[in-house]
N, C-alpha and C positions, 0 to 999 in steps of 0.2 A: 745606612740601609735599615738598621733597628729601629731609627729616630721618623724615616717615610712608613714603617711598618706601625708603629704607634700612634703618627697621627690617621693613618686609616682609619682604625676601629677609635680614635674619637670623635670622628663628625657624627653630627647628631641626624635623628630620623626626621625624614622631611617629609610631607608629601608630594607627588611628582603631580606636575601640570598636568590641565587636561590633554591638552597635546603631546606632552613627552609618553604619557600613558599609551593615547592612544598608537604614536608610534613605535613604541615597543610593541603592541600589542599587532601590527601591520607587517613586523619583522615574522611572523608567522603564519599571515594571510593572505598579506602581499609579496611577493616573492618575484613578481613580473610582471609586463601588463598583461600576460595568458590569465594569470591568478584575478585580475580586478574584473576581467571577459568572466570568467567561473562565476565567480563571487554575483555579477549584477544578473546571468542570465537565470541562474537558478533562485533568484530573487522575481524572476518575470515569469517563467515558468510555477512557482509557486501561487502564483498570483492569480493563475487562472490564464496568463497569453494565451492565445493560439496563432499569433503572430510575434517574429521579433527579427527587428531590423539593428542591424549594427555595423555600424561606419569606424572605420579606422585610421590613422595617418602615422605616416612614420614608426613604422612596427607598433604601434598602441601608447609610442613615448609622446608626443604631441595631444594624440587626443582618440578617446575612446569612445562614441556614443552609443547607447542602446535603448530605443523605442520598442516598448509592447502595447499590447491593447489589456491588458489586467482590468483588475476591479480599479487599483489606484489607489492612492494614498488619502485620507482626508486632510483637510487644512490643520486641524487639531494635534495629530498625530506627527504632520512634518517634520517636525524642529525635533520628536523623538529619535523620527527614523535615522536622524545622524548623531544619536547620542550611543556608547556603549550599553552593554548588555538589553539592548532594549528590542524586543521582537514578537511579533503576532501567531508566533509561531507554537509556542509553550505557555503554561500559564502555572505550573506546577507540576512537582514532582513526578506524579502517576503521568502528565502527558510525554516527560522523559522517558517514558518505560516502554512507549509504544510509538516511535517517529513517524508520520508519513510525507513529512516535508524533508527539499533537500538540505534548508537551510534551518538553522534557529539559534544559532550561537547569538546572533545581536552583536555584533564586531565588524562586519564587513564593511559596511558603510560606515563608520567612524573611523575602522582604519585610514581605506583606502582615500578620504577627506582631509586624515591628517597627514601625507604627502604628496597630496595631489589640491588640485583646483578643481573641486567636487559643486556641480548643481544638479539639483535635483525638481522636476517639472510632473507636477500629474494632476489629472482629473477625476478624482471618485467615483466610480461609477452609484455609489449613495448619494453626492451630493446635491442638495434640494436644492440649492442656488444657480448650479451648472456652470460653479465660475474654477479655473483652474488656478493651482498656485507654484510658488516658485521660492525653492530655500537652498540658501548656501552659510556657510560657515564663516567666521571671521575673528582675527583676535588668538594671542595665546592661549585664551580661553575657550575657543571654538563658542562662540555665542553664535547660534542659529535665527537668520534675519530672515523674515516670511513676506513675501510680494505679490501681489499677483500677475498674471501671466496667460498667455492665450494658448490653450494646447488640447487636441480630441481626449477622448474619455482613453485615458491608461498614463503611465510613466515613462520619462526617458531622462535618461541620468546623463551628464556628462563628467567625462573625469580628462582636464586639461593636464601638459605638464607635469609629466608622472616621475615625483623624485626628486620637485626642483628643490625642494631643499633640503633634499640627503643625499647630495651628492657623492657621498663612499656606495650609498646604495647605486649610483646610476650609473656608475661607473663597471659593476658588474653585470652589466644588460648585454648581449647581445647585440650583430649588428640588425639592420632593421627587417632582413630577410626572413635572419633565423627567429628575431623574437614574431613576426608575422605567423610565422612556419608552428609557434607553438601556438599561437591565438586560432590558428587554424584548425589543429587538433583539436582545439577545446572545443571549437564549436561541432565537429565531426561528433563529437565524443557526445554531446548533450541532441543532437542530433538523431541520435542512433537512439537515443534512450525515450524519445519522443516523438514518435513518426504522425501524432495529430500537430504538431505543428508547423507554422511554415518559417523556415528561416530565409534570414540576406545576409549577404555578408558585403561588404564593402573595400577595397583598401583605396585610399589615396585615389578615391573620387571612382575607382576604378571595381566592377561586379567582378568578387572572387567566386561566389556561391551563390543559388538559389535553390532552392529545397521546398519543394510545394508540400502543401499537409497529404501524407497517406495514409490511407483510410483502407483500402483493401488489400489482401495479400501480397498479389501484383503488386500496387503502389510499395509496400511493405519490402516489398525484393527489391523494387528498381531503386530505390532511395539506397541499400546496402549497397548496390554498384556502384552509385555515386559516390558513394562516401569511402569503400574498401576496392573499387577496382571491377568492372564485369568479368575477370579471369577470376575474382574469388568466386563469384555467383556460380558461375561457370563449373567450377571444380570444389562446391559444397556439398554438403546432404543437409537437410532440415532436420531439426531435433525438435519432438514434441512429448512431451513422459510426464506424468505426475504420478507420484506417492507420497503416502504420509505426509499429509500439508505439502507436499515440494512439489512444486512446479517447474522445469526445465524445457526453453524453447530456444529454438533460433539456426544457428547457421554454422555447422564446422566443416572446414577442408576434408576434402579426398587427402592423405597420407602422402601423393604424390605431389600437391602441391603445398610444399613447405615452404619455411622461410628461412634465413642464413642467420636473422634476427627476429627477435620478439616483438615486431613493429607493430603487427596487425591480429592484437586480442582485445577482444573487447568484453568484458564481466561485468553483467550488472544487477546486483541486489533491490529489488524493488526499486526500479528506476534510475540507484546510485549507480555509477561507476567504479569500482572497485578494483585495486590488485592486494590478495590475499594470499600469504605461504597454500594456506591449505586448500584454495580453490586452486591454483598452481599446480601444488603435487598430484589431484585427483585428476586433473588433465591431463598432465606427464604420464601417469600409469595406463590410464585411459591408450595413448601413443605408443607404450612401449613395444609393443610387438610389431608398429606397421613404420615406427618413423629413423630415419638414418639417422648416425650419430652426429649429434652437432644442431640439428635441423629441428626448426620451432614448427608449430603447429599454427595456423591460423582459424580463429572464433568469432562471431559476435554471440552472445550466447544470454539468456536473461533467465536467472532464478528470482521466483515469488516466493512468497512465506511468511507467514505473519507477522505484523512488523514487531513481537513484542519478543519473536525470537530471533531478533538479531538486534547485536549491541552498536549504534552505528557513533556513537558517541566516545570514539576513544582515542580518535585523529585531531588535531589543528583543523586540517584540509579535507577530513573526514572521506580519506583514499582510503580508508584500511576500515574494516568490521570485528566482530567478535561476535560468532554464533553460540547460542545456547547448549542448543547439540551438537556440536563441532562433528561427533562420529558420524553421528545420522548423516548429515549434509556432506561429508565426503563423499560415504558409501553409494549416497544415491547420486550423486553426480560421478564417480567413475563407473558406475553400472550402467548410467543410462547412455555415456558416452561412446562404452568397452561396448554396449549390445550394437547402440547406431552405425558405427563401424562394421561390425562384424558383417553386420549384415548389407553392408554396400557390395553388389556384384560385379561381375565385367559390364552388364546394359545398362548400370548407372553411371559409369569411369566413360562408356559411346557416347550415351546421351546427354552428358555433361561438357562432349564438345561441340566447340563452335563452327566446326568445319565439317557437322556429320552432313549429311544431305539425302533424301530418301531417290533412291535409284527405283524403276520402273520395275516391276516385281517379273514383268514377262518377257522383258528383252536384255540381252544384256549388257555388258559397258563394250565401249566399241572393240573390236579387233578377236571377237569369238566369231568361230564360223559357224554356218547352217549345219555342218556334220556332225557340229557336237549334239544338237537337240534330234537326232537320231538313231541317237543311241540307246540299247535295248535296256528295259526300267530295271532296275537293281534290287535287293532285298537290302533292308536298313541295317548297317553295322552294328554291331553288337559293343555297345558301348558300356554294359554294365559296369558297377562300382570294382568288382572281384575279377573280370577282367584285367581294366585296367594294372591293378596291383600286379597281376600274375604275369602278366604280357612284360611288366617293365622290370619285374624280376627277375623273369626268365631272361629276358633279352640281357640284362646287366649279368648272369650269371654268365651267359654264351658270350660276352664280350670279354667278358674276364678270359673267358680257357681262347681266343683269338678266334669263336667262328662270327663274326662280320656276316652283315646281309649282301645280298647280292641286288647290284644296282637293276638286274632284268624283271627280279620279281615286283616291281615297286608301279608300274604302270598303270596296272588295271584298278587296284585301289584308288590310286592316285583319280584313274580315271573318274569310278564309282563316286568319288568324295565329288568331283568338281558337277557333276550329274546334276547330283540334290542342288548347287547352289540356283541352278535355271530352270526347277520344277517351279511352275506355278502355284502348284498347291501343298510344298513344302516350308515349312517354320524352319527358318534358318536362325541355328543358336548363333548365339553373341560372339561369341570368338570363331564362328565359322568352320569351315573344315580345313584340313591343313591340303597346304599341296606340295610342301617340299623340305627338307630340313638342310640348315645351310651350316656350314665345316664343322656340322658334328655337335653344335653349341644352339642355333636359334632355328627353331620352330614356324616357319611361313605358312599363313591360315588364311585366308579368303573369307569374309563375311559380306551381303548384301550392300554395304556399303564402302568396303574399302579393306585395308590389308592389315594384319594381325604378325607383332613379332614377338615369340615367347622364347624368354630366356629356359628353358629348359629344366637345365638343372634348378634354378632357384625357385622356379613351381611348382616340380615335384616336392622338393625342400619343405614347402608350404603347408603343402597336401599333407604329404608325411608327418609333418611337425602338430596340424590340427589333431591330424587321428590321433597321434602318441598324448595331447593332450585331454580330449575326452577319455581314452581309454583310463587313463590314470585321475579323470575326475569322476567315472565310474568305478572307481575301488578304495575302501577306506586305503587315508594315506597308509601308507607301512612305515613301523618304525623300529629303529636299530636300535638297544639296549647297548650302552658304551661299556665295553670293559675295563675302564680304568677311569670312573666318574670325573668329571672335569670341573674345579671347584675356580669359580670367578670372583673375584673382591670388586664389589658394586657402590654405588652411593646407598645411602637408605632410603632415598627416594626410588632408585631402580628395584631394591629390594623387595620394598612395600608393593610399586606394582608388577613385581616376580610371581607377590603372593597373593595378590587381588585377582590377577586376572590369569589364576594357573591353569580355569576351564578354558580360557581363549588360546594358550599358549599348548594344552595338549592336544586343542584341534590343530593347530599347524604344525602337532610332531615332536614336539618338544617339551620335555617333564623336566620342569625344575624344583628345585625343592632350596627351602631357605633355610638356614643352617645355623644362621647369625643376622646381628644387627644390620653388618653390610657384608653380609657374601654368600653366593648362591652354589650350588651343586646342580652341574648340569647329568643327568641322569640315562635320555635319552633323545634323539634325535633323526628328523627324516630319515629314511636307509640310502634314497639318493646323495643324500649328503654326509654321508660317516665319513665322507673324506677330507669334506670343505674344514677351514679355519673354525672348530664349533666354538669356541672363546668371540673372535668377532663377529660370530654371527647372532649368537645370542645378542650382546653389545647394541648390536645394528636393529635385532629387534627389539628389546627394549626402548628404545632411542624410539623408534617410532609408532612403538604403542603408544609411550609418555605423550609424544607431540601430538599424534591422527588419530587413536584412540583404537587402532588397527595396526595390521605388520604386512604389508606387500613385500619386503625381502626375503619371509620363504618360497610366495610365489615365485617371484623373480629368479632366484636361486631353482627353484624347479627348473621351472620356464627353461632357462637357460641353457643346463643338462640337458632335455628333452632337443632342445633346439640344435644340440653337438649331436646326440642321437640322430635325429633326422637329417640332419646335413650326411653324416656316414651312410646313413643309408637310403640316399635317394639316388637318381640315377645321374653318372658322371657325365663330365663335357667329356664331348670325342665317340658318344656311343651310339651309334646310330640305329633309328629307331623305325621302323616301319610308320606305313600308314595309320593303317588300325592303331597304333599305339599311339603316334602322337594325337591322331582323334578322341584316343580316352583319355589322355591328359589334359586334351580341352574341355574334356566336358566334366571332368572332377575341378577342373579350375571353377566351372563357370558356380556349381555348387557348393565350393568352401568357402569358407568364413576367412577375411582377409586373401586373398587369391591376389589382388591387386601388387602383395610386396613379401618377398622374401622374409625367412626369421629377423634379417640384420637390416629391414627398413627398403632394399634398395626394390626398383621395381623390378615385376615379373613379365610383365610384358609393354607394348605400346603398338599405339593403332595410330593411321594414315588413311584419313578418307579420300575417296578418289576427286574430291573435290583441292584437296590440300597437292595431292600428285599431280594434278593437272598442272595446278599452280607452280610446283615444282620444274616442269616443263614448258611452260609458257603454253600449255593448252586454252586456244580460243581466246588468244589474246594478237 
């Protein structure tokens, strides 16, 4: 063993071929045939395409082609474009500092040549001759042979036999479904980031895709269906926000329509596609009050910003970034996320389904009599904010001591509610008027198109939970002075920034003071929280100042309290609630912020158009 251990360290240094280089250098490039699909389409997309066709066979293992209309290659440059480091793309230092191409490493194409049967076909759009040419590789040495060739003005690459001679590599592929399955992504994914282009896609002679260029909003939405699903469309809100240099646009789910996996995010940095920790957690925080545990978020979402503040050079595959202002670009993507949300009400959760349908304003759905529309006009409910509250207080106080309403009184309101819904000249709110409350738990509402069921208690929850939190972001936080100081042993990097950022750390409540090299004195702390773990909670903030250059765990930690608050004090299942009162809980739903879903994600109500009940009865069929 000593004697194989010492002639190790004496072979001498060699230099490695051009091919074994370049093959090493493919072990980080090439990874699949999805990777060689990335690699050549954002070489066509650089180039100016606005077309790109791509044929595939046998999951991308046989043969990969991709045809654009670019500028093209000249004959001069050919035999470069399949050497390493070599690329159009940079030319010096300062043009690293400011990227606007996807590509520039100068690797792609020598790797993917050095395990594969690589030709390469294009027409210049410069060239005075108008003759096209044609290079391929050959030899241990990768010696690039240049031919001419007949082919319109752009490039199309082909890449045969991917692997055939690394076979330990080919061995780790994929059957031909699944490696398709991720060629197909990749193209979804460059797709999205590109709506002037038009894509094809091919397999095995057979149209997977076709993707026309869009060019107007419309086009811009119908293309996300195609590519995410029309139930995303369906159950999104449009994001559009700029500050400070930041621009954020695009497309996030309604709360209600989660996922069980992280399948369907799409993040793109000036056109790149990206998965980033800290675009991650700004989303996450973004969701934390509307979405159930477990359950992802669906995005396609695009932030701008100038390319000189974002590092895009620190990946192989250059999936990952490193922003300048890392803080900045959190804050302003979980604010502009947390406000979008917020402001989603019950008319965008109707109008975002596909089954709404507009019912005749002056007649009404079949099986109401003529008697009802003679009935004598009603004075409008008193639906005020201070109502509401007082109505469902009092009622939960009188259920508490056992007086119950009586089923005789409940008619006439009842009646009054259903009145407005067949006035012709009445604005029917979005969740309707109620007409009945079912065992004590769900809320039955009637709106102009169809039926409303509100879970009750978990919208009151809502409601409740909103007010207790404005109220308490209308008053400086309050803080608890600890009696018996709490002294933590830190790194000295947690120390350092204990003591850099102790005005950030006393706006969220907490006064630490540093004592030593590495260990802090916790002083004081939120008065919500004098009771929580303060050792890991400090911990937990620090930890995420270090990383986000911010601390959402006290909010959260707030939040949370507030959220056990309002659950105890909103109104229980089993309590039965007159008219009037579940009409002002419709209508404090229709006005708060998240209304759509309980403190713990789940939803608060759901609607059934009479188009969707028909169908449930085989109506007119």
């Amino acid at each position: 063993m000593a004697a194989l251990s010492r002639a190790l360290f004496m072979h001498r240094i060699n230099l490695l071929s051009q091919r074994l280089a370049n093959q090493i250098a493919a072990g980080e490039v090439v990874e699949r045939p999805a990777s060689v699909v990335k690699e050549l389409l954002e070489n066509s997309l650089d180039s100016g395409a606005t077309r790109l066709d791509i044929d595939v066979e046998q999951g991308g293992v046989k043969l990969i082609r991709v045809r654009d209309n670019g500028t093209g290659i000249q004959k001069d440059d050919l035999a470069l474009a399949l050497s390493r480091h070599a690329t159009s793309k940079i030319k010096e230092l300062a043009d690293l500092e400011s990227i606007g191409s996807l590509g520039f490493r100068g690797e792609a194409l020598a790797s993917i040549s050095s395990v594969s049967r690589l030709s390469l076909q294009s027409l210049a759009a410069a060239a005075s001759d108008g003759l096209a040419w044609q290079v391929q590789v050959e030899g241990q040495d990768m010696e690039a042979a240049v031919t001419p060739v007949s082919h319109p003005e752009g490039t199309t690459v082909e890449v045969r036999d991917l692997f055939f001679n690394t076979p330990a590599r080919r061995k780790f592929l994929r059957t031909e479904k699944t490696e398709f399955g991720r060629i197909e992504e990749t193209v979804k994914r460059l797709a999205l980031s590109r709506f002037d282009v038009q894509f094809t896609l091919n397999h095995n002679q057979r149209s997977a895709h076709q993707l026309q260029a869009a060019r107007s909003d419309f086009e811009k939405q119908r293309r996300v269906g195609l590519v995410c699903g029309p139930a995303f469309v369906e159950n999104s809100v449009f994001v559009d926000m700029e500050r400070a240099g930041l621009r954020l646009w695009g497309w996030v789910s309604l709360p209600t329509f989660s996922r069980s996996q992280a399948d369907l995010q799409y993040f793109y940095v000036n056109g790149r596609i990206i998965r980033d920790k800290l675009v991650a957690h700004a989303i996450k925080q973004a969701y934390r009050d509307v979405l159930f545990h477990g359950r992802h978020p669906a995005y396609v979402l695009y932030l701008e910003l100038a390319p000189a503040a974002v590092d895009v050079n620190v990946h192989p595959t250059k999936h990952e970034v490193r922003f300048r202002d890392s803080r900045l670009v959190h804050d302003f993507l979980f604010s502009a996320l947390h406000k979008a949300l917020a402001e989603v009400r019950p008319e965008d959760h109707i109008a975002a389904s596909a089954d709404a349908a507009e019912a005749p304003a002056n007649q009404p759905h079949s099986g109401a009599s003529d008697d009802f529309y003679q009935m004598e006009s009603q004075k409008p409910l008193t639906l005020s904010e201070s109502s509401s509250v007082h109505q469902l207080s009092d009622y939960s106080r009188s259920a508490e001591r056992g007086q119950y309403y009586q089923p005789s009184a409940q008619p006439r309101p009842q009646l009054d509610s259903l009145a407005k819904l067949y006035e012709a000249d009445e604005e029917i709110p979005p969740l309707g008027y109620a007409i009945a409350q079912l065992h004590g738990i769900y809320i039955l509402a009637q709106n102009k198109d169809g039926l409303i069921v509100v879970d009750m208690h978990a919208a009151h929850e809502r409601i409740t939970y909103e007010r207790m939190k404005a109220a308490s972001l209308n008053e400086k936080l309050k803080m608890q002075p600890l009696l018996v100081p709490v002294s933590i042993a830190v790194s000295q990097t947690e120390a350092d920034c204990a003591e850099e950022q102790r005005e950030t750390l006393l706006g969220l409540g907490i006064e630490l003071e540093r004592v030593a090299q590495e260990s802090i004195v916790v002083r004081q702390v939120p008065t919500l929280l004098k009771d929580s773990n303060v050792e890991q909670l400090v911990r937990d903030v620090l930890s995420d100042v270090l990383e986000y250059g911010s601390s959402e765990r006290i909010q959260a930690h707030h939040d949370e309290l507030l959220s056990t608050m309002a659950c105890h004090g909103s109104v229980r299942a089993n309590r039965h609630l007159t008219i009037p009162e579940m009409n002002s809980l419709l209508r404090d739903m229709e006005a708060t912020e998240r209304s759509g879903q309980c403190n713990h994600g789940r939803p608060t109500w759901v609607y059934q158009s009479l188009d969707a009940l028909d169908k449930l009865f085989l109506r007119g069929q």
